[in-house]
N, C-alpha and C positions, 0 to 999 in steps of 0.2 A: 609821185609824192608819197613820203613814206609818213604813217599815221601811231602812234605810240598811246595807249592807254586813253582809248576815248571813252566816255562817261555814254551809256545811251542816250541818257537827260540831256547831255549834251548834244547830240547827235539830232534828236527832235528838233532842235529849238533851232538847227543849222540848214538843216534838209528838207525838214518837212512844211509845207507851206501853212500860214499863219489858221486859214479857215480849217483845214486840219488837228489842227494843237488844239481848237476849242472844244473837242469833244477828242480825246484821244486814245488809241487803242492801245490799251495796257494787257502784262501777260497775266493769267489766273493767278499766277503765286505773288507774292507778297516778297518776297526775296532779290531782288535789284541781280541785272546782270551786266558783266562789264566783259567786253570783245575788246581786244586786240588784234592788228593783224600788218602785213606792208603795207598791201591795201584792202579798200572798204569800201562795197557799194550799197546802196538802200533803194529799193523798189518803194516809190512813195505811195504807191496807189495800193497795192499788197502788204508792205510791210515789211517785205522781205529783204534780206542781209542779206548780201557775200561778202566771203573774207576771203583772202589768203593771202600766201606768204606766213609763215610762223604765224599760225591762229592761235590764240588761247582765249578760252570763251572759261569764266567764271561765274557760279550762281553760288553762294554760298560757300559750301565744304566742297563742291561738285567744284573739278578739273577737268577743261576738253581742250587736248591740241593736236592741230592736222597740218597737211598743207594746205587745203581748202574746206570751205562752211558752207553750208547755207542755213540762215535762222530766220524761223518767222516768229516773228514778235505776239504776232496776235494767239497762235496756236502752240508758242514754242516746241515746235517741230524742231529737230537739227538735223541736218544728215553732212556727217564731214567724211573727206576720201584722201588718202594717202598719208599712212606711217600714223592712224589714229590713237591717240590716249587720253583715255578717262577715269580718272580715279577717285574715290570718296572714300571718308575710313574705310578701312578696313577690305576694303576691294578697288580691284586694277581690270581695266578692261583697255583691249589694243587690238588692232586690225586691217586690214587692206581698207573696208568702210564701217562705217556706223550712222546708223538711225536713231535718232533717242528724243524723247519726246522729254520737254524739263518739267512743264506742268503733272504730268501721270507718271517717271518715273519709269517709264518702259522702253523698250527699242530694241533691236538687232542688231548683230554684229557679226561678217562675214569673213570669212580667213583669218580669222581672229582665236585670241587667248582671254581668259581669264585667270585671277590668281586673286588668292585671299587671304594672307601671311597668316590673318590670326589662327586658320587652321592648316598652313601649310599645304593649300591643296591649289592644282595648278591645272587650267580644263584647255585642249585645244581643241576645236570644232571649224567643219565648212560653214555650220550658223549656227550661233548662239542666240538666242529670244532672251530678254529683261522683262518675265511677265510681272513683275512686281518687287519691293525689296525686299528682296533674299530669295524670288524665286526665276528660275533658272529652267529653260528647254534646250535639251542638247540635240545635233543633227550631226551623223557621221563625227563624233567626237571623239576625243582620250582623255583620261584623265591619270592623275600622278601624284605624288606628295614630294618626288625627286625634284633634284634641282638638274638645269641644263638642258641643253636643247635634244639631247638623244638620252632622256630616261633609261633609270636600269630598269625603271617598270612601269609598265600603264595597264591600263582597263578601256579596252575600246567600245565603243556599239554605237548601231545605227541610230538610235534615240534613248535617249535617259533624261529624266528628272532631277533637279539639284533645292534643292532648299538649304539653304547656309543657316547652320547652327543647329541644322534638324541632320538629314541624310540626302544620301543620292541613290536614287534606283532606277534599274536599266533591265532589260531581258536582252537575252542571246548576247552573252558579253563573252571579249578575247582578251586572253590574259597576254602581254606582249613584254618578253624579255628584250629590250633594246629597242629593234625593229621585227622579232620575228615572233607571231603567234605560238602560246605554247598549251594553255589549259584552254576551255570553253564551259561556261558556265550559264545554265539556262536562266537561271535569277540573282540578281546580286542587288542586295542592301546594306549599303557601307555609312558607316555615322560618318559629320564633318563638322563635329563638335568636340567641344575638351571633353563636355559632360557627357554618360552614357547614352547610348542612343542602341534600337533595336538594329539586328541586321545580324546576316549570314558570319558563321563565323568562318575562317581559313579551315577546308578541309584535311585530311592528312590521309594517307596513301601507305600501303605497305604487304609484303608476304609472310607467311609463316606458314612453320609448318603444321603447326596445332589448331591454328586458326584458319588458315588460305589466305586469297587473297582477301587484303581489308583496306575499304574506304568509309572510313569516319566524316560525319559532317555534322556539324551544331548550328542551332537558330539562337541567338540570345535575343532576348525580349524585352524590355523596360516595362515594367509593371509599374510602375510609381517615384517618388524623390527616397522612398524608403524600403524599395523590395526589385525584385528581378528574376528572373529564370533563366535557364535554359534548356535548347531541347536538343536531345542527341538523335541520331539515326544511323547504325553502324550497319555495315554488308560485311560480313563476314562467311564467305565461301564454303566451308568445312564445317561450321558450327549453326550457323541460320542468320537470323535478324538481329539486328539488337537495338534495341528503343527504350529512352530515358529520359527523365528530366532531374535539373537541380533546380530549387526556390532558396533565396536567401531575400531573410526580411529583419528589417530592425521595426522597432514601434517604441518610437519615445526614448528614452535615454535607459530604459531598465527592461525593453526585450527584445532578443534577436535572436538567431540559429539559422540555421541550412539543414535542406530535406532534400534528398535524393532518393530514386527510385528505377533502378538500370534493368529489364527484363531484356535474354534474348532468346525467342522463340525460334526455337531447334525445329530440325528437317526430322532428325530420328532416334531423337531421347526427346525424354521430358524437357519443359520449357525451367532454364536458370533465371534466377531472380535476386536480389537486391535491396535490401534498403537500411538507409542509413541516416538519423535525425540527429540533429543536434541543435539543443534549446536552452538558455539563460532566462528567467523574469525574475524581478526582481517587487515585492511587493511590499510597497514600504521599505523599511532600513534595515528590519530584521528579519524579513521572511523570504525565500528566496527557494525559485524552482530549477533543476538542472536536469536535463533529460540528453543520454547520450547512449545511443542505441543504435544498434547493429546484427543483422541478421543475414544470412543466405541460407538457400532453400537447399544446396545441394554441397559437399564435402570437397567436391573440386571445383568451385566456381573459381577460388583464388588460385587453380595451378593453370586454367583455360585462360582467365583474363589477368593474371598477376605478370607485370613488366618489368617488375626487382626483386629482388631478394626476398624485400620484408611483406613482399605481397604474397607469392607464391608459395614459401613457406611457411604461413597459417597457419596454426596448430589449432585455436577456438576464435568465436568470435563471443563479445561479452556486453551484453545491452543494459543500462544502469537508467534508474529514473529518479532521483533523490528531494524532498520536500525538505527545507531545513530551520527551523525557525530559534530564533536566540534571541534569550531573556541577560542581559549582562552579558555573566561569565556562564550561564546555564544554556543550553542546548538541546533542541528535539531534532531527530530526522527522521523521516520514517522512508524508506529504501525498499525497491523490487529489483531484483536482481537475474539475471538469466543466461547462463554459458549454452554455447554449441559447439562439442568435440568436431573441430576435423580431419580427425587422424583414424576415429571407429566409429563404424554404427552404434557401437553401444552407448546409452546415454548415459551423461554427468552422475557419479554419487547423489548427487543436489542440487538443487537449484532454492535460492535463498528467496523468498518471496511472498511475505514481505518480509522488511526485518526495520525495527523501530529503535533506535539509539538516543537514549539518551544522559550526559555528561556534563557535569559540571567542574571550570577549570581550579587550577590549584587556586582556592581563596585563604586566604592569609586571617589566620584567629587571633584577631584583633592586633597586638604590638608584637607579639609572640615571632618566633623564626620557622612556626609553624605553619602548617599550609593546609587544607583538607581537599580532596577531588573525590568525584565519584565516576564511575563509568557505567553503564548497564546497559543491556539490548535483551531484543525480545526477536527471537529469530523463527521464521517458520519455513520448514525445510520439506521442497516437493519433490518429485522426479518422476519420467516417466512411466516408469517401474519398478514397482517395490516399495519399500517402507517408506512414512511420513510421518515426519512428527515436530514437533516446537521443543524450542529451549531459553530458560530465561537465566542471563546474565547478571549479576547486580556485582559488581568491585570496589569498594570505597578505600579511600587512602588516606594516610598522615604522613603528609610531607615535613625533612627537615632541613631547611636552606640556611645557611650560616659560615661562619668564617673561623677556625679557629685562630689563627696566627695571620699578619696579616700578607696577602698574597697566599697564604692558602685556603683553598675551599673546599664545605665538606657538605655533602647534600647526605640524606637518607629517605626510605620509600620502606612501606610499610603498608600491603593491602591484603585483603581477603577475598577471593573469587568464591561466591556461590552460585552452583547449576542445578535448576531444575529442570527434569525433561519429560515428555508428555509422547510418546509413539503412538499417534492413534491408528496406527493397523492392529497393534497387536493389545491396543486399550489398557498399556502399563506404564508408569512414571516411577522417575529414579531422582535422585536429586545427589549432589556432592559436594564438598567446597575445601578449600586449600588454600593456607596461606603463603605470601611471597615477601621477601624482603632483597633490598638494593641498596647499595653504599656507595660513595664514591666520593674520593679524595683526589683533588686535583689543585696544579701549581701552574703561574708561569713566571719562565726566569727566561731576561733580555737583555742585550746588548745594543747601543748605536756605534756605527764605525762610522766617521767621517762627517762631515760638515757641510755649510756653504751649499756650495750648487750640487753636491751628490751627496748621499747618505745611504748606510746601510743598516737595518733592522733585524737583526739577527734571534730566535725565539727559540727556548727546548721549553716543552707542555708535558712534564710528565704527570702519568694520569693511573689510579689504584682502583679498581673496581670489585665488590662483591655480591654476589646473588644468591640467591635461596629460596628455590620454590619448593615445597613439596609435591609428593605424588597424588594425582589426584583421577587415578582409575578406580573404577568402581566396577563389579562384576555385570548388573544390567545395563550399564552406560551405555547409550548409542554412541557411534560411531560417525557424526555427521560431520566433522567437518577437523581441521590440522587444529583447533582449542580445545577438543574434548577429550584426548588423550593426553598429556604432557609427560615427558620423562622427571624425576627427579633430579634439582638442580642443586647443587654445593661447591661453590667455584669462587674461585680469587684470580683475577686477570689482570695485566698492566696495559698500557698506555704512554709511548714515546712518541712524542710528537715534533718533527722539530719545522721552523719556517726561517726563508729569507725574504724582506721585502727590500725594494728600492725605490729614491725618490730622486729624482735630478730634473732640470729644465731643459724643454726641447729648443728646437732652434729658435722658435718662434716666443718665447720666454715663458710656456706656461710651466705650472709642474707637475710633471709626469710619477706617477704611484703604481707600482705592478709588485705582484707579488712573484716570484722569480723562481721558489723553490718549496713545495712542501712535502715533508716526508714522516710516514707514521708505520711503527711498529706495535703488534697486537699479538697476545694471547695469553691465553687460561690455564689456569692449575685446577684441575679435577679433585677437592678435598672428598668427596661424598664416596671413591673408588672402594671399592672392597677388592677386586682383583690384583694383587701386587704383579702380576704379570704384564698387564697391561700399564701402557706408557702415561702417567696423570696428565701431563703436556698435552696440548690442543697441537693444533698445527699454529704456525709463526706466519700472521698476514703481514703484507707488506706491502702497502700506498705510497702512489710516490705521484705527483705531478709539477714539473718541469716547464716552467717557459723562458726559454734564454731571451727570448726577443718578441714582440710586442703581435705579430705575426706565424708566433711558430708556440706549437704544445705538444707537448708529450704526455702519455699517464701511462703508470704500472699500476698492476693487481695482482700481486704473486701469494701463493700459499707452499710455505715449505715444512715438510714433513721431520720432525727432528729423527723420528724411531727408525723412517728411511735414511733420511740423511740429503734428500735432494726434494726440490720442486715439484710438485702435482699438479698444481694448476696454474699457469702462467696466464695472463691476457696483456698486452700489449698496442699501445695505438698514438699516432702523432701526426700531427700536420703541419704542414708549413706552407705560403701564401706569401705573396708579395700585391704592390697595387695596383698593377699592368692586368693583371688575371690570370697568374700561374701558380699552380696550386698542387701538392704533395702529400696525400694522404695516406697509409696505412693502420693496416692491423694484424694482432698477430695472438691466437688463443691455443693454447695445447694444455692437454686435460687427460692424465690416465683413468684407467676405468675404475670407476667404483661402483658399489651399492644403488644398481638402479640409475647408474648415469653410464653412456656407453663413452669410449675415449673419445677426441678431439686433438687435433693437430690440424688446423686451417689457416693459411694467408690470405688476408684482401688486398689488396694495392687499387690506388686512384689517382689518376695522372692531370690536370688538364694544364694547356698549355697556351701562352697568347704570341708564341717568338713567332708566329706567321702569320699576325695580323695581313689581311682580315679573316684570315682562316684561324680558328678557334679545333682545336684534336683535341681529344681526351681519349683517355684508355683504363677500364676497370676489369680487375682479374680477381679471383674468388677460387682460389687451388684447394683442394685435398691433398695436405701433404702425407696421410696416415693411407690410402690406398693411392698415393700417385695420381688423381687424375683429377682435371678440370670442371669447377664447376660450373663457374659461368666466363664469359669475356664479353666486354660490352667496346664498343668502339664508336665513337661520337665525331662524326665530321660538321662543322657549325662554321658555313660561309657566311658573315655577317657584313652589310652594308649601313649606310647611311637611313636607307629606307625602305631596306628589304633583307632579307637574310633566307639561307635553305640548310636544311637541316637532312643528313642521315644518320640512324644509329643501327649498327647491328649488333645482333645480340645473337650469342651463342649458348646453349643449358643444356642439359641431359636430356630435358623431356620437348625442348622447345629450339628450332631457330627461325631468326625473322630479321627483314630487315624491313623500316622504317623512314618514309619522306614525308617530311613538313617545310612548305613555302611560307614564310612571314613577310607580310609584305607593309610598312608603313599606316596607320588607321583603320587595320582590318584586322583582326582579334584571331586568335588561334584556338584552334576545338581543343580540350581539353584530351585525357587520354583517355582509353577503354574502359568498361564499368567497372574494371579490378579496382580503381579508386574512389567507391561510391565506399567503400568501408575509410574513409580519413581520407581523402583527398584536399 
């Protein structure tokens, strides 16, 4: 006899004898449960259910179907066997058997799975324990974020720890590509949460030759809903140790920054070191702290641990800590400042420290077309060696903003720079002051071409400029800094500007605005010349940026020498990009020699490419076309999956070759790279 959707209530009131029902055994929980099955027995003396045949046993949100049950009512004990499934939001539980108790919420599960969509994460085990909601003991398990019955990755070990929505932690764990062990990891804490959670990050692996062999590993930490760390631990074979951390904190809506601190304690030099702060507060509306500093202890830390270009090639590093408070249009900041050459031992001309600014912007005298600003600082200049002394700034202005005709504009500037200065090594002060004048006449004339769904904005900006500073050397003037000398200025320059923009609708009907084409021609007539040998002519710059298509840019920056008659300094650079992930970048800078600048002729090229999904290549070159040889070539292999991805890059340079392995695996975070990036990372 086959039995469909019996009520337990029902089921008492059928079975169980009447002296029974007057005092009757109910389960702990308050929550009704409803059995189905083909058939259904009842132990009247125990209490005890059998089902089977297509069991589905319901308590609420709780789901159990097997091919056989046993329930006891009194204890709700379950234990169901063959093809079982249990589900409740948000977790899936299945097995050869199951144990589960409905009152406590706990149970076992044997040749069995677990999976929990909202994090993606999928556990198989010989036993699984339900010590509580959301806690979890694994035996002989793996776990996965993959989908399918033969993962591209798991994490295996004899016992681990699961907390859902916290982490999972395990000792002596195997990293397992498919079916076959590939890494071994003595500790692993992996989050199994959206939100941050502490745990081992993905180590990274690699050679080189400046460094040896190197294994990278990071711990990230959760410090709060508002701050975090991490901590590094680098083996680096040829150079020592390397041990670090970073802190990133926010407080409230108006302070946050990041502090890093990378030392690595060498075998047989001095210990390198690192640090790098950077801080916002904001106090109140008008007052506001910025702290952005930077330091290393040694002139090659960036060519040991620098991984690009812009790392290794360092010239200073430059630490700023700025207080800045504003009244309207009026302004205080008071500023410490401090460079580190590292190209010589020898230390900076200067170091600015402190130095106090303050500026008020152009305010307008009353109805007038007139404007007034002032600018002033108070600078006090150290260094490790040799002279020191302060200098104070004061420049005030009469601004003239107005229009003669209409569409054209005519502004003028009109300030007085006075310097006092104070050397107190050699206990003499000198003071100067010069005035400066600035004009400038500027128009724009336009055209639209076209209508409707396209139009074109066509624009010429021609633009008249004059200046006029005088000389303002004085014979005991220090020498502190590129203000305190000025040349004499008498000059008249132009200004060709021209633009195209465009506007049409996409497919989708919105409308689309880019600008397509800008281009500007510049330079000066020398009137102040007394040499008639010499050419009055500046050199002739010329800007230009270019985007045919919404994806793709170009820019020029040319300087052409009229007296030569050709180019001196050319820079060059464009990219182009599509939505798949392919991507086309160079650059291109050639630079004769001049006065203190040595020539230049360099190509960059940057490749990356997606036509071999899932494999991701990119390829970066960096030539010296002026002595023929290579600077760097970088080569980027990026196999990416669904839920894991492996990375190698090699990298070729004068002083350095290395090659590089990082595994990404699905909810396990990747170590950031070597402390070259504690300077701006």
């Amino acid at each position: 006899m086959i039995m469909r959707t019996l009520c337990i209530a029902l089921l008492c009131l059928l079975l169980v004898p009447w002296s029974a029902v007057a005092a009757p055994a109910r389960p702990a929980s308050d929550t009704p449960v409803d059995l189905e099955a083909d058939q259904l027995n009842v132990d009247e003396v125990s209490g005890r259910y059998h089902a089977s045949g297509n069991v589905r046993l319901i308590q609420g949100d709780l789901q159990l179907t097997s091919d056989q049950l046993w329930w006891n009512q009194q204890t709700g004990a379950v234990e169901a066997n063959g093809d079982v499934h249990l589900t409740r939001p948000g977790e899936e539980l299945s097995g050869r058997k199951i144990n589960y108790n409905l009152q406590q919420g706990t149970g076992t599960v044997d040749d069995g799975e677990a999976y929990w969509p909202g994090k993606s994460l999928r556990l198989s085990a010989r036993r699984l324990e339900r010590l509580g909601p959301g806690r979890f003991r694994v035996y002989n398990g793996r776990f996965t974020v993959c989908e399918g019955k033969r993962p591209a990755w798991s994490i295996g070990s004899s016992l681990a720890e699961v907390t859902i929505g916290r982490y999972l932690t395990t000792k002596h764990a195997l990293i397992y590509i498919k079916d076959v062990p590939v890494f071994y990891l003595p500790y692993l804490a992996v989050s199994i949460k959206s939100e941050r959670e502490s745990g081992f990050l993905m180590p990274r692996i690699g050679l080189s030759e400046r460094r040896g062999s190197e294994f990278s590993a990071a711990w990230y930490q959760v410090l709060g809903r508002n701050m975090d760390a991490t901590f590094y631990l680098d083996h680096l074979s040829k150079l020592g140790t390397g041990t670090g951390f970073e802190y990133r904190y926010i407080f409230g809506r108006k302070q946050r920054g990041r502090f890093k601190l990378y030392t690595v304690f060498s075998r047989d030099a001095a210990n390198r070191w690192a640090l790098d702060w950077e801080h916002v507060s904001r106090f109140g509306e008008n007052l506001r702290l910025v702290v952005d500093t930077e330091y290393v202890n040694t002139r090659d830390y960036f060519t040991d641990f620098g991984e690009v270009a812009q790392e290794y090639n360092r010239q200073k590093v430059i630490s700023n800590i700025f207080v800045n408070q504003t009244w309207g249009k009026a302004s205080l900041t008071g500023q410490f400042k401090y460079i580190k050459d590292l190209e010589t031992a020898d230390p900076l001309p200067w170091q600015s420290a402190p130095k106090i600014d303050f500026s008020i912007a152009p305010l307008r005298l009353r109805q007038t077309p007139f404007y007034f600003s002032l600018q002033s600082s108070y600078d006090n200049f150290e260094r490790d060696k040799g002279a020191a002394g302060q200098r104070l700034t004061v420049r005030p202005t009469v601004e003239l903003h107005s229009y003669l005709l209409r569409g054209l504009e005519f502004n003028a500037e009109y300030g007085y720079r006075f310097r006092q200065y104070l050397q107190t090594d050699a206990d003499q002060s000198a003071s100067s002051g010069s005035d400066d004048f600035n004009a400038r006449l500027a128009s724009r004339i336009f055209r639209v071409y076209g209508s409707g769904q396209r139009s074109w904005l066509h624009s010429i900006e021609p633009e008249i400029k004059y200046s006029y500073a005088a000389d303002n050397q004085e014979p005991r003037q220090p020498d502190f800094d590129r203000f305190d000398h000025s040349e004499a200025v008498n000059s008249v320059g132009y200004s060709l500007a021209s633009r195209l923009s465009g506007k049409w609708r996409d497919a989708e009907g919105g409308v689309v605005r880019r600008e397509l084409l800008w281009l500007r021609l510049t330079q000066n007539y020398n009137l102040g010349l007394q040499d008639r040998a010499v050419n009055p002519f500046s050199d002739l710059r010329t800007e230009m940026v270019l985007r045919p298509t919404a994806n793709s840019r170009m820019r020029l920056d040319a300087y052409f020498d009229p007296e030569l008659g050709r180019f001196y300094d050319t820079t060059l650079s464009g990219n182009i990009r599509d939505m798949r992930g392919n991507r086309l970048q160079g650059s291109y800078h050639k630079r004769e020699a001049a006065e203190n600048l040595a020539p230049i002729d360099n190509a960059n090229i940057r490749i990356d490419t997606a036509l071999l999904k899932p494999l991701y290549l990119g390829y970066e070159q960096r030539y010296d076309l002026l002595e023929s040889k290579l600077l760097e070539q970088v080569i980027d292999l990026d196999f990416r999956r669904q839920c894991w991805g492996f990375k190698v890059t090699l990298r070729d340079r004068e002083e350095d070759r290395s090659i590089m392995f990082v595994l990404t695996l699905g909810g396990i975070g990747q170590t950031a790279d070597l402390g070259a990036n504690s300077g701006g990372s």
